[in-house]
C-alpha positions as CSV (number, residue, x, y, z in Angstrom):
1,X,10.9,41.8,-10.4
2,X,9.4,40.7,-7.8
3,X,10.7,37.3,-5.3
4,X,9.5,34.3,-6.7
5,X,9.3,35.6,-10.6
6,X,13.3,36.0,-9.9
7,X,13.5,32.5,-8.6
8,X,11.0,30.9,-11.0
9,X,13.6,32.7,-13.6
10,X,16.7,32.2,-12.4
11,X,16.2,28.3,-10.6
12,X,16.6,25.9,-13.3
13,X,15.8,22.0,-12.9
14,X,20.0,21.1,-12.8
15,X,20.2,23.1,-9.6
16,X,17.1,21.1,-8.2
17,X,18.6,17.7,-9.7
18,X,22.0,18.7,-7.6
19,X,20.2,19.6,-4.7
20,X,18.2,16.5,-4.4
21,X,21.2,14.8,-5.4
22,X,23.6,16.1,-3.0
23,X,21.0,15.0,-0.3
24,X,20.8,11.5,-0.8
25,X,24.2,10.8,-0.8
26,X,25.8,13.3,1.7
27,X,28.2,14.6,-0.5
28,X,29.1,16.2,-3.3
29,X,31.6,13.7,-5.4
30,X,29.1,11.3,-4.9
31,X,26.4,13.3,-5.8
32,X,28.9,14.4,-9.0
33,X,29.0,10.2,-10.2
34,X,25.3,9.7,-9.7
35,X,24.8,12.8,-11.9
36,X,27.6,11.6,-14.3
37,X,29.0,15.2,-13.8
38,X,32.1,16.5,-12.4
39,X,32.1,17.5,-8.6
40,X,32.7,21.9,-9.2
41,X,29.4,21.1,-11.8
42,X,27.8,20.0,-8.8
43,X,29.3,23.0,-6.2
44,X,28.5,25.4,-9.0
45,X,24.7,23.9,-9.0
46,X,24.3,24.1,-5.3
47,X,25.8,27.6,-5.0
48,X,23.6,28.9,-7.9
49,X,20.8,27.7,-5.9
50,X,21.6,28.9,-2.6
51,X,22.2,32.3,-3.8
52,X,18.9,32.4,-6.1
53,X,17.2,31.6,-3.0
54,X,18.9,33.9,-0.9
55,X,19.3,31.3,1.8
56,X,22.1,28.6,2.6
57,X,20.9,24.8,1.7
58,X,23.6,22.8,3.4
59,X,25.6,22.9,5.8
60,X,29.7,21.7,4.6
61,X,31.8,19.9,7.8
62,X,34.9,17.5,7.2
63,X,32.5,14.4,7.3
64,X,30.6,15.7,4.4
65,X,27.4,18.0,3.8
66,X,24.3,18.0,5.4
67,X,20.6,20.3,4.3
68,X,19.3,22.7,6.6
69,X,15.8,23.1,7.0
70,X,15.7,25.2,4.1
71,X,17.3,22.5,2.1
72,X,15.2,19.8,3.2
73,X,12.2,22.0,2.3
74,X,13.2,21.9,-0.9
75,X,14.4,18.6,-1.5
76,X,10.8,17.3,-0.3
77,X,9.5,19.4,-3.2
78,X,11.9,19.0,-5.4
79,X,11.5,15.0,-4.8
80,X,7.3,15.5,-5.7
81,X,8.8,17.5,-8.8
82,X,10.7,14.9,-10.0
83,X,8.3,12.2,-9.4
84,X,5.5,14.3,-11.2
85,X,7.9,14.6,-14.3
86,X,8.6,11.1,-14.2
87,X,4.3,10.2,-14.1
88,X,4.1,12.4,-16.3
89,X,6.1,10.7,-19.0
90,X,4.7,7.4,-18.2
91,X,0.9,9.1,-18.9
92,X,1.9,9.7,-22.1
93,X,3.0,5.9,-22.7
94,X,0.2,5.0,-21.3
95,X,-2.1,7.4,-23.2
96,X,0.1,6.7,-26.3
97,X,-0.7,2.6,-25.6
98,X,-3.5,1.9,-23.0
99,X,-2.1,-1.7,-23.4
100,X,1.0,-1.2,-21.7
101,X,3.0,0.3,-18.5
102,X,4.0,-0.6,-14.5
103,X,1.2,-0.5,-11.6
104,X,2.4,-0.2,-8.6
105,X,-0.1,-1.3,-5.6
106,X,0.3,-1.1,-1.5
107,X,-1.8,-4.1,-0.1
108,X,-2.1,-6.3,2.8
109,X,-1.4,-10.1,2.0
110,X,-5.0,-11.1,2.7
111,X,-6.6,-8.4,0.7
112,X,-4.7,-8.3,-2.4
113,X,-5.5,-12.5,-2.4
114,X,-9.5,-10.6,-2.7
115,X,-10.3,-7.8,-4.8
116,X,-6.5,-7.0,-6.2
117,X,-6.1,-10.9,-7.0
118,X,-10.0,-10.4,-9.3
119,X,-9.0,-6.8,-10.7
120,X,-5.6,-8.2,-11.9
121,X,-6.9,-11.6,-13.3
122,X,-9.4,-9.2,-15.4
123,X,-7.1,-6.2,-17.0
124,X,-4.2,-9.4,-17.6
125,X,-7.2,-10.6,-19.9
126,X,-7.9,-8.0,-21.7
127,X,-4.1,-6.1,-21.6
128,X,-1.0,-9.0,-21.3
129,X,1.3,-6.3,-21.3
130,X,0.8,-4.4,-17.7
131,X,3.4,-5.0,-15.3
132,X,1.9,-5.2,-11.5
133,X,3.8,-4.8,-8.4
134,X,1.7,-5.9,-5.4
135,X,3.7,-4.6,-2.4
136,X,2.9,-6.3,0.9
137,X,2.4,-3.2,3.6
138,X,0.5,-2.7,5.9
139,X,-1.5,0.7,6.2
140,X,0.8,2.7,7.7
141,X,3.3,1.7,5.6
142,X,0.8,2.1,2.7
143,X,0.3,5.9,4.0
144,X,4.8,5.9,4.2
145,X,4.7,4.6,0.4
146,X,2.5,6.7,-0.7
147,X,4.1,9.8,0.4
148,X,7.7,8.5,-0.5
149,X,6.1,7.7,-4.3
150,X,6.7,4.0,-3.9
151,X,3.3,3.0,-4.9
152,X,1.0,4.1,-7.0
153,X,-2.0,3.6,-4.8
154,X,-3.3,1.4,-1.9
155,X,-5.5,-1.1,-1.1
156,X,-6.8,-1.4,2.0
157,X,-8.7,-1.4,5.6
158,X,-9.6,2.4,6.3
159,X,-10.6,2.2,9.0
160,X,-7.8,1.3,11.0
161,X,-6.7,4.9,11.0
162,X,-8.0,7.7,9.4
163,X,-5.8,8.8,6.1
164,X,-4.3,12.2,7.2
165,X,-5.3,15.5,5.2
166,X,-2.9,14.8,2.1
167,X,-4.4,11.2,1.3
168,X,-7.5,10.5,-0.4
169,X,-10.4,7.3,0.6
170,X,-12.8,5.5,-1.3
171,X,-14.2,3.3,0.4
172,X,-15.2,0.1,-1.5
173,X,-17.1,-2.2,0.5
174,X,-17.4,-3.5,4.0
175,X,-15.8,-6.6,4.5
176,X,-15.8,-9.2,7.3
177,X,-13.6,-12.3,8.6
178,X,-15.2,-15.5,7.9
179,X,-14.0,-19.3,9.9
180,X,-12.7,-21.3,7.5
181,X,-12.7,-25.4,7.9
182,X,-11.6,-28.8,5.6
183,X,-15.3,-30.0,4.3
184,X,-13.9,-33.3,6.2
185,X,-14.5,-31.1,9.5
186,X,-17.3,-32.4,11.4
187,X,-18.3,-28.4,11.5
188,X,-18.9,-28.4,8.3
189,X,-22.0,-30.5,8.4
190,X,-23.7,-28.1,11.0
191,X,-25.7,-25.1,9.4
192,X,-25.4,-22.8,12.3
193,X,-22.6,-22.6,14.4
194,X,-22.3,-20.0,17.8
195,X,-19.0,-19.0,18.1
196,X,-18.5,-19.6,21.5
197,X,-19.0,-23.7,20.6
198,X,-15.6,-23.1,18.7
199,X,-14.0,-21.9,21.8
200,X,-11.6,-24.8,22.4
201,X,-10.6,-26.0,18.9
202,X,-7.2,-25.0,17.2
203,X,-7.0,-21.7,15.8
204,X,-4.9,-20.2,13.3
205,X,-5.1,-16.8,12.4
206,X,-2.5,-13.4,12.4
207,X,0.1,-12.4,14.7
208,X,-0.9,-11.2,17.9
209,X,-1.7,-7.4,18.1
210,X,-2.3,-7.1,14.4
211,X,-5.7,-5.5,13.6
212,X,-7.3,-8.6,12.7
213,X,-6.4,-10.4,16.0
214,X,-8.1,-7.1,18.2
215,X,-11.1,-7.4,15.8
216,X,-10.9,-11.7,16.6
217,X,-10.4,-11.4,20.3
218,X,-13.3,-8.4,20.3
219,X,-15.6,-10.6,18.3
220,X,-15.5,-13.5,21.0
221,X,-16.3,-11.2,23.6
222,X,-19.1,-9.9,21.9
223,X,-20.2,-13.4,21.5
224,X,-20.1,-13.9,25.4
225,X,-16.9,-16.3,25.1
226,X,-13.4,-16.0,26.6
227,X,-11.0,-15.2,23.6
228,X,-9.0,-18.1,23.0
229,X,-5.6,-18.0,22.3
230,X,-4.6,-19.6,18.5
231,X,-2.6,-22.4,18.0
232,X,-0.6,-21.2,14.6
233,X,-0.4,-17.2,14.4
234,X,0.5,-16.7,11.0
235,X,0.1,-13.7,8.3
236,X,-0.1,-15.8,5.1
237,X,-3.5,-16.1,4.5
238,X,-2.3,-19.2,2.2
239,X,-0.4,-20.8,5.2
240,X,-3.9,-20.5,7.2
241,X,-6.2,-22.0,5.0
242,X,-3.5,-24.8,4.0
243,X,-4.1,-25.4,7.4
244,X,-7.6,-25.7,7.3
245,X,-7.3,-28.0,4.2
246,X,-5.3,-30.4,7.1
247,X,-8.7,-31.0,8.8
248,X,-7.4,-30.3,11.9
249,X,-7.9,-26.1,12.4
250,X,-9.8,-23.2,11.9
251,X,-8.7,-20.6,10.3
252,X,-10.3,-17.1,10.0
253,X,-9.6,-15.0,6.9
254,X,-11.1,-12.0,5.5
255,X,-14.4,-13.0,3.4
256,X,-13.6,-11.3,0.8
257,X,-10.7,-13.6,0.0
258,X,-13.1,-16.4,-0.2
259,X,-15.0,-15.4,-3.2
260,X,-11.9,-15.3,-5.2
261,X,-8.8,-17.1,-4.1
262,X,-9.5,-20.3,-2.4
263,X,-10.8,-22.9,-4.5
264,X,-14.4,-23.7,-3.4
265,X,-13.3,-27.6,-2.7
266,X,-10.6,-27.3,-0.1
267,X,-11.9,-25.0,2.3
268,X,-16.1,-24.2,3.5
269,X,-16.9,-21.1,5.1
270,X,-18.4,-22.1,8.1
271,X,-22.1,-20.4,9.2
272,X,-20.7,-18.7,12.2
273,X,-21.5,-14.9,13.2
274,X,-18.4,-13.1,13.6
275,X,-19.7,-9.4,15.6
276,X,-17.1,-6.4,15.7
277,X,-15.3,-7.9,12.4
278,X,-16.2,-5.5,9.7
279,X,-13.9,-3.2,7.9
280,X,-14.4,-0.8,5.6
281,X,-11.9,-1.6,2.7
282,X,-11.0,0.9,0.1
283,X,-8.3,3.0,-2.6
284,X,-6.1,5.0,-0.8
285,X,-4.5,7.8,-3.0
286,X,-2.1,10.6,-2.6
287,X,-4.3,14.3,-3.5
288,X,-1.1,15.8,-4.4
289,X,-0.4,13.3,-7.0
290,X,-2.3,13.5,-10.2
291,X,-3.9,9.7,-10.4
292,X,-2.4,7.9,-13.5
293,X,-4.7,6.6,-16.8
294,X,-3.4,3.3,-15.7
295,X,-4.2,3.9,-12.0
296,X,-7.8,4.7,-13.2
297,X,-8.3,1.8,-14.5
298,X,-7.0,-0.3,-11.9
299,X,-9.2,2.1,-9.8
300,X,-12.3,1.1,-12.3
301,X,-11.6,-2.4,-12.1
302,X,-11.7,-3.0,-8.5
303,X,-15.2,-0.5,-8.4
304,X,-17.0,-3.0,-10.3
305,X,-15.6,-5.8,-8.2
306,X,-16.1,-4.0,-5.1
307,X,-19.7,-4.1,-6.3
308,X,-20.0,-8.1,-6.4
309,X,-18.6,-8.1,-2.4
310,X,-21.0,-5.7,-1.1
């Protein structure tokens, strides 16, 4: 018999539930209560393990016990195990009744008020009984999620760094900011607008060194204007368009948001060029996780809305 037919044998999914276990918590009697098992259950587990593998997974001291790189190899796998199990259970729920089950999504604030806010609005029609979890991130904490198994998928600028070799891109559409002003606003009577005019009025728009205030300040310079600094840095894209409603700022938010969220009364896009502002938004997936029947039709969804933004 050779190696891994003994350990495929002889490794059973307690030991891997003890490993993963002991882990987490950093020792055994606590690994023993989240188990509901008794602590020489959970020894027994972890020694089984360590000699089926021929290798020691942890290392014991008085302050507890710790994995070695061979444990932590295997808890990382053993953790994707689990979580596959765990999918795989809810696909057959979901296969069992289309009409039900929990969506988890990674988004930024401004985009899921766009295409997630559309996608949503139409499966809540047509299925009441889906739970969805937006989960504000941004992308690299969508990428983090993703490989921790905290979301189901992501939503979200692509091009702000390249997804690494174990996530998966669609890319969508191509979106672009858009200025924002109360229909009150003398701006909002003028059909063309250069962007340099707007130079010394109040601004609101994200924190500074975000992506979207690079891609603001870089479209100013393209425009032959000094970048001005904004009066109100703020993420909610809510918060910045309330603003707007005031009559008394700009605001610039993502165009896409502007087809869907913002009733078409309280705010005017204004006709002002914005160069060096577009983004390629898209679904960003783990390859290693096999996408959900409820994932695919989120996935669906949002296609067929991406196709109204292009």
């Amino acid at each position: 018999m050779d190696y891994d037919q003994h350990v495929r044998r002889r490794l059973k999914l307690r030991h891997l539930e003890s490993v993963v276990a002991v882990a987490s918590t950093g020792s055994m009697a606590k690994a023993a209560t989240v188990l509901a098992i008794s602590q020489p259950a959970v020894s027994r587990a972890i020694a089984d393990a360590e000699r089926t593998l021929g290798v020691r997974l942890f290392e014991r001291s008085s302050q507890g016990v710790e994995p070695t790189q061979y444990g932590r190899a295997l808890v990382s796998r053993g953790v994707a195990a689990f979580d596959e199990i765990a999918q795989g259970i809810k696909d057959i729920a979901s296969l069992a009744d289309p009409t039900a089950g929990e969506l988890w999504i990674g988004s930024t604030p401004g985009l899921s008020e766009g295409g997630i806010l559309a996608a949503i609005n139409q499966l809540q029609r047509k299925h009441p009984r889906i739970v969805f979890h937006v989960v504000p991130c941004g992308v690299p904490q969508v990428y983090e999620h993703l490989r921790e198994r905290r979301i189901d998928l992501g939503y979200a600028d692509i091009t702000e760094d390249a997804p690494q070799h174990d996530l998966e891109a669609e890319v969508l559409f191509d979106d672009t900011l858009a200025v924002v002003a109360s229909p009150s606003s003398p701006w909002a009577r003028r059909r063309k607008i250069g962007l340099a005019e707007l130079v010394d009025e109040p601004w609101t728009w994200p924190e500074a060194g975000t992506l979207l205030d690079s891609l603001i300040t870089a479209a100013f310079r393209a425009s032959g204007a000094r970048p001005p600094r904004a009066t109100v840095y703020a993420d909610a894209i809510n918060l910045r368009t309330r603003l707007a409603e005031t009559g008394s700022f700009l605001a610039l938010v993502p165009a896409s948001t502007m087809r869907f969220s913002t009733p078409q009364a309280s705010v005017k896009v204004l006709p002002v060029h914005l160069p060096a502002t577009r983004r390629r938004i898209g679904i960003i997936t783990l390859k290693a996780r096999a996408v959900s029947p409820l994932a695919q039709r989120f996935i669906e969804c949002v296609r067929e809305v991406a196709k109204s933004m292009r």
